[in-house]
C-alpha positions as CSV (number, residue, x, y, z in Angstrom):
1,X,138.4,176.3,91.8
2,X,136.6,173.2,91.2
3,X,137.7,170.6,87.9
4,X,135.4,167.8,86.8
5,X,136.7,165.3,84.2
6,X,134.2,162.5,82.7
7,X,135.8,159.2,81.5
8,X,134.2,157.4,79.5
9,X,134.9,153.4,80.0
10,X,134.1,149.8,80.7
11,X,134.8,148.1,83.9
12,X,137.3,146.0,82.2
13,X,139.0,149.2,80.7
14,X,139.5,150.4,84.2
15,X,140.4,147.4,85.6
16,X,142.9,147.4,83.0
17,X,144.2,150.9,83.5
18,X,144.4,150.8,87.4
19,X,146.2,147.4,87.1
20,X,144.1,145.4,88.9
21,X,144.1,141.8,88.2
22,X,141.8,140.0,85.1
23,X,139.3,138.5,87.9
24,X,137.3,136.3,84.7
25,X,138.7,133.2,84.4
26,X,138.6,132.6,87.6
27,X,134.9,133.7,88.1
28,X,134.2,131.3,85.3
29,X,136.2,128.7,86.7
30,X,133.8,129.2,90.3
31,X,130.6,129.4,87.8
32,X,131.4,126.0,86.5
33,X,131.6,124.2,90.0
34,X,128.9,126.2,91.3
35,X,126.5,124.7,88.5
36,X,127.7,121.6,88.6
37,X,127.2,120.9,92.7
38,X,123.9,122.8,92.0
39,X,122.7,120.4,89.3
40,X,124.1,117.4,91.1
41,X,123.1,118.4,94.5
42,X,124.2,119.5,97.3
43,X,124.9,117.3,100.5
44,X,123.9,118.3,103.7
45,X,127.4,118.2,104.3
46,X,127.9,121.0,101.5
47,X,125.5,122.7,103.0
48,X,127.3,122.9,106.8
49,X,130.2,124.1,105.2
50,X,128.5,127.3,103.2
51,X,126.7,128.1,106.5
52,X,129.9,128.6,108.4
53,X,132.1,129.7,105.8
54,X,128.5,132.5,105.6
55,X,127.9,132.9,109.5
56,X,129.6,135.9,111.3
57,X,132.4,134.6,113.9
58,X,130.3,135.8,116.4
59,X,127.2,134.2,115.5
60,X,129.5,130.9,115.5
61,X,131.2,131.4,118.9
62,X,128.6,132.3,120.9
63,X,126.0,129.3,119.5
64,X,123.2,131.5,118.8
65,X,119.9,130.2,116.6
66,X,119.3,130.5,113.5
67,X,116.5,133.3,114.7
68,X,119.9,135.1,115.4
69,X,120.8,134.4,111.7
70,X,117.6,135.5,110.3
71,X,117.6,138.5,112.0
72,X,120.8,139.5,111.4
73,X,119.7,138.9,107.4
74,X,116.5,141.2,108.0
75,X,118.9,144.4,109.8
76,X,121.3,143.9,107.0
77,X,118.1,144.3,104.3
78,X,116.5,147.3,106.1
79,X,119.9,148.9,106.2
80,X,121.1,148.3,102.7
81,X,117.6,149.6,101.6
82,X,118.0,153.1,102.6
């Protein structure tokens, strides 16, 4: 026997319902510093950090280029595309 049940609801109703945290104000909060670094620039120091805190482990322990990088970007793409 096979029993299919539809619910009809918003993310934030299920959120809700499951108990999972209210992620908004924090994603607001994140918004907020993201626009303001954007619209006053980023450093290049600013930019170091969101390449490691982005770059595999292994990427970052072994040295490898950023033609590494790249192509890890383009396999992730082709993958996610199918």
């Amino acid at each position: 026997m096979k029993i299919t049940v539809d619910i009809d609801c918003t993310p934030e109703e299920a959120r809700t319902f499951l108990g999972l945290p209210d992620m908004k104000p924090f994603h607001n909060a994140f918004m907020q510093k993201m626009r303001e670094k954007m619209s006053s620039g980023l450093s290049s120091d600013d930019m170091q950090k969101m390449f490691d805190l982005w770059m595999t482990p292994g990427l970052k322990q072994a040295g490898q280029s950023m033609e590494a990088f790249q192509n890890m970007f383009w396999n992730a793409s082709k993958t996610s595309n199918k």
